[in-house]
C-alpha positions in Angstrom: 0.0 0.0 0.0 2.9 2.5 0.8 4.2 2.0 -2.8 1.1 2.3 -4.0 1.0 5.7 -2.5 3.8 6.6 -3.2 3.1 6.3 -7.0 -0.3 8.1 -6.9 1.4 11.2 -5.2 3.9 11.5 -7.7 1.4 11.5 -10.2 -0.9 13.9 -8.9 2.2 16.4 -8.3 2.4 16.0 -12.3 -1.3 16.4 -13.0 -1.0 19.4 -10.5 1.8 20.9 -12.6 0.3 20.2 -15.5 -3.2 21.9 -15.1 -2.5 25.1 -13.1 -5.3 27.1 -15.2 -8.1 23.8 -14.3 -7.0 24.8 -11.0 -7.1 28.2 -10.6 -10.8 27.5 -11.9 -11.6 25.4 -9.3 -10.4 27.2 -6.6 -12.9 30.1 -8.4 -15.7 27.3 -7.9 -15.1 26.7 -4.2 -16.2 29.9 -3.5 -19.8 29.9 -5.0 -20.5 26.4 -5.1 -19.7 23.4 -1.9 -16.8 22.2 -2.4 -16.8 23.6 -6.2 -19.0 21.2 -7.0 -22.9 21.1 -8.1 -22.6 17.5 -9.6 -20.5 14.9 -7.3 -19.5 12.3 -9.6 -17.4 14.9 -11.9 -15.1 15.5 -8.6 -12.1 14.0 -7.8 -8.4 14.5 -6.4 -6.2 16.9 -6.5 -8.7 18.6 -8.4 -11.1 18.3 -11.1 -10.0 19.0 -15.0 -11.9 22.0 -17.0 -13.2 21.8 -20.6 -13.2 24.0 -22.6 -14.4 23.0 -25.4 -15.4 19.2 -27.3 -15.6 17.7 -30.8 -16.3 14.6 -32.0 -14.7 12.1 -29.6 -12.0 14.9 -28.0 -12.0 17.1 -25.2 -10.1 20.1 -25.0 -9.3 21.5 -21.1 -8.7 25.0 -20.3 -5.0 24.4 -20.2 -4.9 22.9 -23.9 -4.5 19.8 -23.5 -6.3 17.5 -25.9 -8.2 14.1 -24.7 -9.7 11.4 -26.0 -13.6 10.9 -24.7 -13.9 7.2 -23.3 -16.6 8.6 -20.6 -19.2 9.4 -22.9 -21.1 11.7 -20.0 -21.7 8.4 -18.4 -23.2 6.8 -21.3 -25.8 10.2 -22.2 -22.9 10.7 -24.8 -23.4 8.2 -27.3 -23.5 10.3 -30.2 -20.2 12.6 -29.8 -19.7 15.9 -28.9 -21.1 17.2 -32.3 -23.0 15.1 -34.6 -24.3 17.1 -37.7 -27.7 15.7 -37.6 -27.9 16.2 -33.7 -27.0 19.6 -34.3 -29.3 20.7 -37.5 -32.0 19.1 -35.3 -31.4 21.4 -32.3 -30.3 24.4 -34.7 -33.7 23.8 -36.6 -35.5 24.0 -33.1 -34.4 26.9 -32.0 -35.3 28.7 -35.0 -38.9 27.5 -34.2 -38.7 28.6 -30.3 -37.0 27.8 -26.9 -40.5 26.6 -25.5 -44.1 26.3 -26.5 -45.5 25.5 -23.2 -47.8 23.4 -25.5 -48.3 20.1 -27.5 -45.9 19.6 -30.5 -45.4 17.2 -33.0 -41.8 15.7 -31.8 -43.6 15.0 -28.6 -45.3 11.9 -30.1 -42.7 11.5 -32.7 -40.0 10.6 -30.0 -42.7 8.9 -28.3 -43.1 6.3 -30.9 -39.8 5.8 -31.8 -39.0 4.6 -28.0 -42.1 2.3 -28.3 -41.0 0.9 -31.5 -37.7 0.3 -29.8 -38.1 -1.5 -25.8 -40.9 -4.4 -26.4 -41.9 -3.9 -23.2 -43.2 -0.1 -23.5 -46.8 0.7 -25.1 -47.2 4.0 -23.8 -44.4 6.3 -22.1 -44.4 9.9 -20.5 -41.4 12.2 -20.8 -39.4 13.6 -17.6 -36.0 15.4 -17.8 -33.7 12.7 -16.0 -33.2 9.4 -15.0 -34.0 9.9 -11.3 -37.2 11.9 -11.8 -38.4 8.7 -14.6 -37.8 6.1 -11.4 -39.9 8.7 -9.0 -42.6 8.1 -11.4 -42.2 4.8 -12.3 -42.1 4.0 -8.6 -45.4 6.3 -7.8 -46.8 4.6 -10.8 -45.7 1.0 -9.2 -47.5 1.9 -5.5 -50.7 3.5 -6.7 -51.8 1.1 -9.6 -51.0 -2.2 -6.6 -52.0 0.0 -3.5 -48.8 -1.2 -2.1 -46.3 0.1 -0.6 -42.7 -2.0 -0.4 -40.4 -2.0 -3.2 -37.7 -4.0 -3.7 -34.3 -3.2 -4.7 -30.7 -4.6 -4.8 -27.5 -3.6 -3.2 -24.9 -1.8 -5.5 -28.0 -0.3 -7.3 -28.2 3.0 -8.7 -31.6 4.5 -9.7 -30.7 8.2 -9.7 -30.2 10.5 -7.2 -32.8 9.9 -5.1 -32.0 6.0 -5.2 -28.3 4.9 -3.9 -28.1 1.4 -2.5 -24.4 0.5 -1.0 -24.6 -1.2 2.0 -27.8 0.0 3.2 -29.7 3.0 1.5 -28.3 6.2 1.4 -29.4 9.2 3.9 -30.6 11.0 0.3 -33.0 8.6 -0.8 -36.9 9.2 -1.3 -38.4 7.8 1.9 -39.9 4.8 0.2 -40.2 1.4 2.6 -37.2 -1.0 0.6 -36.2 -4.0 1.0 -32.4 -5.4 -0.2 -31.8 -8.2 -1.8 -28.8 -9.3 -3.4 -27.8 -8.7 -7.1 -28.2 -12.2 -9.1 -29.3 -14.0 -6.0 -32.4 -15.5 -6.5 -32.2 -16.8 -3.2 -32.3 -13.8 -1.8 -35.6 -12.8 -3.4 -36.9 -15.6 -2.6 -36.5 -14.8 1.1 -37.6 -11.0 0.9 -40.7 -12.1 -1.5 -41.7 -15.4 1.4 -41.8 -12.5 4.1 -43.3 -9.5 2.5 -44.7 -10.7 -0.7 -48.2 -8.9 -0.4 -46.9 -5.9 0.5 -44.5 -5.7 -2.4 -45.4 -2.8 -5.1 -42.7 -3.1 -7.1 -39.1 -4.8 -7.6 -37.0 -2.2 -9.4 -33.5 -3.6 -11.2 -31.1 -3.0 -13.5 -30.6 -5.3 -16.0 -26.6 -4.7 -15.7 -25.6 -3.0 -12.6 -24.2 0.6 -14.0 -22.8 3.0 -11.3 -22.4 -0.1 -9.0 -19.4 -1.6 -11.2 -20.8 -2.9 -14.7 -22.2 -6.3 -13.3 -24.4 -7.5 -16.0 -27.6 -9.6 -14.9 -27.6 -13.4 -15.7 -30.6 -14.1 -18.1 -32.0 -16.5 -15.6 -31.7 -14.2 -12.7 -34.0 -11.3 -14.8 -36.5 -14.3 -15.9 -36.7 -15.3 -12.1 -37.6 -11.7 -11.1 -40.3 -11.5 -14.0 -41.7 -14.9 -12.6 -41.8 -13.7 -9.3 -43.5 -10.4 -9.9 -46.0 -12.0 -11.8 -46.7 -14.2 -9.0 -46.9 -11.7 -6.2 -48.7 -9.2 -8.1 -45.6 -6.8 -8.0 -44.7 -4.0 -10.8 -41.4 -5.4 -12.2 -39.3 -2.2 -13.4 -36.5 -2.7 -15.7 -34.2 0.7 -15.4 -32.6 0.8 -18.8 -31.0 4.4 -18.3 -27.9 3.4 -18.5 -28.6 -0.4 -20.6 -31.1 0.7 -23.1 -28.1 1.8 -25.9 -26.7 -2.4 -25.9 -27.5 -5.1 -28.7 -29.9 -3.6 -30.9 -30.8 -0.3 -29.5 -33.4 -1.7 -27.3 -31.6 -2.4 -24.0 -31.9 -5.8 -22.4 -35.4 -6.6 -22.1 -35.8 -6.6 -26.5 -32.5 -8.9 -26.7 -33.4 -11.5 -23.8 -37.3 -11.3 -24.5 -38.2 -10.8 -21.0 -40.8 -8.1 -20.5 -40.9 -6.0 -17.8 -43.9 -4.0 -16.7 -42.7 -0.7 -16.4 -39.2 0.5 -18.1 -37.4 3.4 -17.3 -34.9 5.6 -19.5 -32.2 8.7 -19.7 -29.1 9.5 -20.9 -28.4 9.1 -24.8 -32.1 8.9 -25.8 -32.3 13.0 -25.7 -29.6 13.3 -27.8 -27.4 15.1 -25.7 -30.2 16.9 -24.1 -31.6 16.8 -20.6 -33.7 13.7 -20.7 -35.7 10.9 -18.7 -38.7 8.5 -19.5 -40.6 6.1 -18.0 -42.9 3.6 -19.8 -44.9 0.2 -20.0 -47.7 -1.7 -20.0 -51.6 0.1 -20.7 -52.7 -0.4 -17.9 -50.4 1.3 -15.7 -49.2 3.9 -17.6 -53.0 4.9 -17.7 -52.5 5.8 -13.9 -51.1 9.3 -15.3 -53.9 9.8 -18.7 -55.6 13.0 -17.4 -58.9 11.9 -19.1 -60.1 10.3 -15.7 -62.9 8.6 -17.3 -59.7 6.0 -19.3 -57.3 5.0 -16.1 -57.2 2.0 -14.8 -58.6 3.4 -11.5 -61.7 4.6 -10.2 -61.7 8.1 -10.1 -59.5 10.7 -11.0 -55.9 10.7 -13.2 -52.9 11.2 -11.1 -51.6 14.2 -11.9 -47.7 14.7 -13.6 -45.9 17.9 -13.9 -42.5 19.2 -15.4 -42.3 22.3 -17.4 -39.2 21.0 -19.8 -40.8 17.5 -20.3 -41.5 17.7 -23.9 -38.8 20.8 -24.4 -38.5 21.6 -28.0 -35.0 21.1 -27.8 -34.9 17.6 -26.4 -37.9 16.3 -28.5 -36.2 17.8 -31.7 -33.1 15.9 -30.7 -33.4 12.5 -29.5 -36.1 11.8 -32.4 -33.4 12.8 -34.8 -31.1 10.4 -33.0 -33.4 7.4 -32.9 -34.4 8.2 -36.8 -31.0 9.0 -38.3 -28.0 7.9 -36.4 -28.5 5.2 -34.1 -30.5 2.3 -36.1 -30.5 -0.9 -34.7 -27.6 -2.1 -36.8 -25.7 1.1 -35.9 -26.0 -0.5 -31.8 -25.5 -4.0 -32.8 -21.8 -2.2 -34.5 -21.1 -0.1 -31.0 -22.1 -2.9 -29.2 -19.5 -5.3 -30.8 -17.3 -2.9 -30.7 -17.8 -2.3 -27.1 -17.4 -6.4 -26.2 -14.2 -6.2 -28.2 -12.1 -3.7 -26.6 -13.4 -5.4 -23.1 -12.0 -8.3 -24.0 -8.7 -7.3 -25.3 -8.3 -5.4 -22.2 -8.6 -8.6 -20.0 -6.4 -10.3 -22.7 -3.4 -7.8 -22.2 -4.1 -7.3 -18.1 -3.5 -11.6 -17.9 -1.6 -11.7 -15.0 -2.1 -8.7 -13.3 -5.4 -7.7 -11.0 -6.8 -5.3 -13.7 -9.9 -6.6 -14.6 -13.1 -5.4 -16.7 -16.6 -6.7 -16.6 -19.4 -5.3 -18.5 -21.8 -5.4 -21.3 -21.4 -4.4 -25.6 -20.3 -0.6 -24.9 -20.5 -0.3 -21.2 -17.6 -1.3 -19.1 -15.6 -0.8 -15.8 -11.9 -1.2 -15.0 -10.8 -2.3 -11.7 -7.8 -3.9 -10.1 -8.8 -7.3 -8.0 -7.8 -10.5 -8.1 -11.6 -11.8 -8.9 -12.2 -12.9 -12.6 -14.8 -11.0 -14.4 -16.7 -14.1 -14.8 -16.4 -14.2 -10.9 -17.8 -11.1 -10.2 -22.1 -11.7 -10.2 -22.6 -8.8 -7.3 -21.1 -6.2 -5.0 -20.2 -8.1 -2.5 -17.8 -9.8 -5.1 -16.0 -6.8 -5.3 -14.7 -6.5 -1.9 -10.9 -6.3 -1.3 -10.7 -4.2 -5.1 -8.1 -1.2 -4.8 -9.7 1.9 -5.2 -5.9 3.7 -4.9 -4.6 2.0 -7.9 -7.7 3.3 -9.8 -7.2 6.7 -9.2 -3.3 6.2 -10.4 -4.9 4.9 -13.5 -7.1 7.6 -13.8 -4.3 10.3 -13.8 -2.1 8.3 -15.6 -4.4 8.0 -18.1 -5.3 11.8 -18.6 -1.5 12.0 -18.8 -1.8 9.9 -21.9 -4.8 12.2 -23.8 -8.1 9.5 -22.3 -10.4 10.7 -20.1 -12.6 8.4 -18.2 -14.3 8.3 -14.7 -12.4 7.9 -11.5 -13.8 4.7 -10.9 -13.2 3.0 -14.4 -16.6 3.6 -16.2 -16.2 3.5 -19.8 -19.2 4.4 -22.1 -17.8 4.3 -25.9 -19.1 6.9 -28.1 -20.1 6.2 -32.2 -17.5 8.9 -32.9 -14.3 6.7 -31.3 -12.6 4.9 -34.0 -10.1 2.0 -33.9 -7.2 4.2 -33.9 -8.6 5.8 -30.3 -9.5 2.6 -29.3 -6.0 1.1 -30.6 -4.5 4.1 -28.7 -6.3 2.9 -25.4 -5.1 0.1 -25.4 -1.2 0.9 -26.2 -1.9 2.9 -23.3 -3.4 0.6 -21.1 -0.1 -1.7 -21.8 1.9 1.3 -20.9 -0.1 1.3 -17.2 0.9 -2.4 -16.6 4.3 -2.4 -17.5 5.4 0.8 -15.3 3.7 -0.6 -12.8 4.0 -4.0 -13.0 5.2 -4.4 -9.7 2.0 -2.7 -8.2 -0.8 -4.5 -10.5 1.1 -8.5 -10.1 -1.7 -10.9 -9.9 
C-alpha cells in the first residue's frame, strides 16, 4: 500500500503541474458552489480538470490539453460531442422557439420511436432525468398495486434519489425497501416469502451501472419477471444506463423478458436533458388526465414538469433514434464495445486489472476476482480503489479521459485508432507498474 501511494502522489504532483489554469478555476468554484462542485461524480483529487471545449470524440481543457472521450457523460454521450444531424436538429428548433409550453409534433414522434424500440413499453411519459423517470415509475408502481414496499438490490443506482451501497443512502426518497442481493435469487426468494403482499414493485437494472458494470444473468432477470407475476408486483427494468446495448433496445428486447414498467435517460435526448418512463396500458393509464380512461376509479394522477417535452430535447433525440443510431448502428457499437473489453482482460493476464461489463458499457478495476467471478457487490470487496485513481491520472497524462472509478461508455465517434491508442496505453499502465498490479 505504501508503494502504491507513493506512486499516486507522484502523479498527482504532475497532474497538478500540468493543469495550473483547471486549478485556478476550481479554486474560483469553491467559493460559490460546496466544495466547487454542483454534480458529485465529476469531482475528484487533486482537483477536477476543465473543458473547454469538445468535438467529436476529444476534449479540450482549459490548459490545452487534448483528450480522447472514453466517458461518454456516463453513457448520455453516445453520439459525440457534435453530430451534424444532432445539431441541425437542435439548430432547426431553436429557430422555431425555446418553448411552446404546448403540445408539439416531436412530442409523439419521439414517443413512438421509443415504443417501437423496448418491447416492453406501449405508452411512455417524458421527464427530464433518470432519477425523476424512477420517482414516477415508482409512484406509478404503489398506486396502480396500493402497495407500498419496493424491492431493490444492493450496488444499485436508480438516480439520485436512489443509492443502495450497504444500506440506502441518507438521500434517498423515503420509500419502505427491501435489499436483496444482485443475481441471487435466493435472496428474493426470502424478501418475497416474508413480505410478498406488501411488495409494489421490484425495481433492477438489467446490468448494474454506477455499481461496477455487473451484467444480470438471463435467468436471474427471468426469475424476477416470474416472481413479480406471481406476487402481483410491478417489475421495473431501469434501462438508463442499458437501453443503448445489442440492438438499440436495452436488455429486455434482446433477452425477450418483458418488464412491466421501463425506465430511460441519458443518450435517448440526444445530448439533451432527458428521462422517461414507460410500460404496459394499464399502468401507464394511472397518469392519462382523461379520468374517465385509467385503470382506477376516479381521477388521473396528476404529472408535472415544465421541460418534459422541451423543444430542444424532443427535436433531438427523435433525430437520434431516426437518423444515427439504427438498430444495426447499436448492434456495430455494441460489438465494438465487447471487443475492446476483451482485449483489455487479454493484455491485463496476470495482473489484477480486470473489466466486466456489457457491448459498450464497461468498468476497469484492479482485484484478483475474474470477471466471470464477479455476479454482485459483494464480489467486489478487497478491489483497490488507490490503484484506480493512479490509472485515472495516468491516463489523462496519456490524452483519455474516463471516470475515476473505471466507467467507460464508448461513443459512435471513437474509431479504432482511439481505441487502438487505449489500449497501447493501457499496456503502458501495466508495465510501469508491474510491480503494483502482479496478480
Amino acid at each position: 500500500m505504501e508503494q502504491i501511494q507513493e506512486a499516486y502522489d507522484a502523479l498527482a504532483i504532475e497532474f497538478a503541474a500540468s493543469n495550473p489554469k483547471s486549478k485556478a478555476a476550481y479554486d474560483i468554484a469553491t467559493k460559490c458552489l460546496p466544495g466547487g462542485n454542483t454534480r458529485t461524480v465529476l469531482f475528484y483529487e487533486p482537483f477536477p480538470l476543465y473543458t473547454e471545449r469538445a468535438e467529436g470524440c476529444h476534449l479540450w481543457d482549459v490548459d490545452g490539453h487534448k483528450y480522447v472521450d472514453l466517458l461518454g457523460e456516463y453513457t448520455a454521450g453516445l453520439y459525440g460531442h457534435s453530430n451534424p444531424v444532432i445539431l441541425k436538429a437542435i439548430q432547426e428548433a431553436l429557430k422555431r422557439g425555446l418553448s411552446f409550453g404546448s403540445h408539439h409534433a416531436d412530442e409523439a414522434r419521439l414517443a413512438q420511436l421509443i415504443r417501437d424500440r423496448f418491447s416492453g413499453i406501449e405508452l411512455v411519459r417524458f421527464t427530464n432525468s433518470g432519477t425523476e423517470a424512477t420517482l414516477m415509475a415508482l409512484a406509478a408502481a404503489k398506486i396502480f398495486t396500493d402497495r407500498s414496499k419496493i424491492m431493490v438490490f444492493e450496488g444499485g443506482y436508480h438516480g439520485g434519489g436512489f443509492l443502495f451501497k450497504s444500506g440506502p443512502h441518507p438521500v434517498n426518497v423515503p420509500h419502505q425497501f427491501l435489499m436483496a442481493q444482485y443475481n441471487d435469487t435466493a435472496s428474493v426468494d426470502e424478501l418475497i416469502a416474508a413480505n410478498g403482499e406488501d411488495i409494489a414493485a421490484i425495481i433492477v437494472e438489467p446490468m448494474i451501472g454506477s455499481g461496477g458494470c455487473i451484467p444480470g444473468t438471463p435467468g436471474f432477470l427471468a426469475h424476477l419477471r416470474e416472481k413479480a407475476t406471481e406476487i402481483g408486483a410491478v417489475l421495473i427494468f431501469d434501462e438508463v444506463m442499458t437501453s443503448r446495448l445489442y440492438s438499440g433496445g436495452g436488455v429486455q428486447s434482446e433477452l425477450g423478458i418483458t418488464p412491466d414498467l421501463t425506465t430511460l435517460g441519458k443518450y435517448i435526448g440526444g445530448g439533451m436533458s432527458f428521462g422517461a418512463f414507460g410500460g404496459k396500458a394499464d399502468i401507464m393509464s394511472t397518469y392519462d388526465p382523461r379520468a374517465t380512461s385509467t385503470a382506477r376509479k376516479g381521477a388521473s394522477v396528476p404529472h408535472a414538469g415544465t421541460f418534459n417535452n422541451n423543444v430542444l430535447t424532443m427535436a433531438a433525440g427523435s433525430a437520434g433514434l431516426e437518423n444515427v443510431f439504427s438498430p444495426d448502428v447499436a448492434r456495430t457499437l455494441h460489438g465494438r464495445g465487447d471487443d475492446l473489453r476483451n482485449k483489455l482482460n487479454s493484455i491485463a493476464k496476470g495482473t489484477i486489472l480486470k473489466v466486466t461489463g456489457c457491448g459498450s458499457i464497461m468498468n476497469i478495476r484492479f482485484i484478483a476476482t475474474p470477471p466471470e467471478d464477479i455476479h454482485n457487490v459483494r464480489d467486489l470487496e478487497g478491489q483497490s480503489t488507490l490503484l484506480l485513481d493512479m490509472l485515472h491520472l495516468y491516463m489523462l497524462g496519456q490524452g483519455f479521459y474516463m471516470a475515476r472509478r473505471g466507467f467507460i461508455a464508448l461513443s459512435l465517434e471513437l474509431t479504432a485508432t482511439e481505441l487502438d491508442g487505449f489500449l497501447e496505453a493501457a499496456q503502458g499502465f501495466l508495465r510501469k507498474y508491474a510491480t503494483l498490479v502482479s496478480g
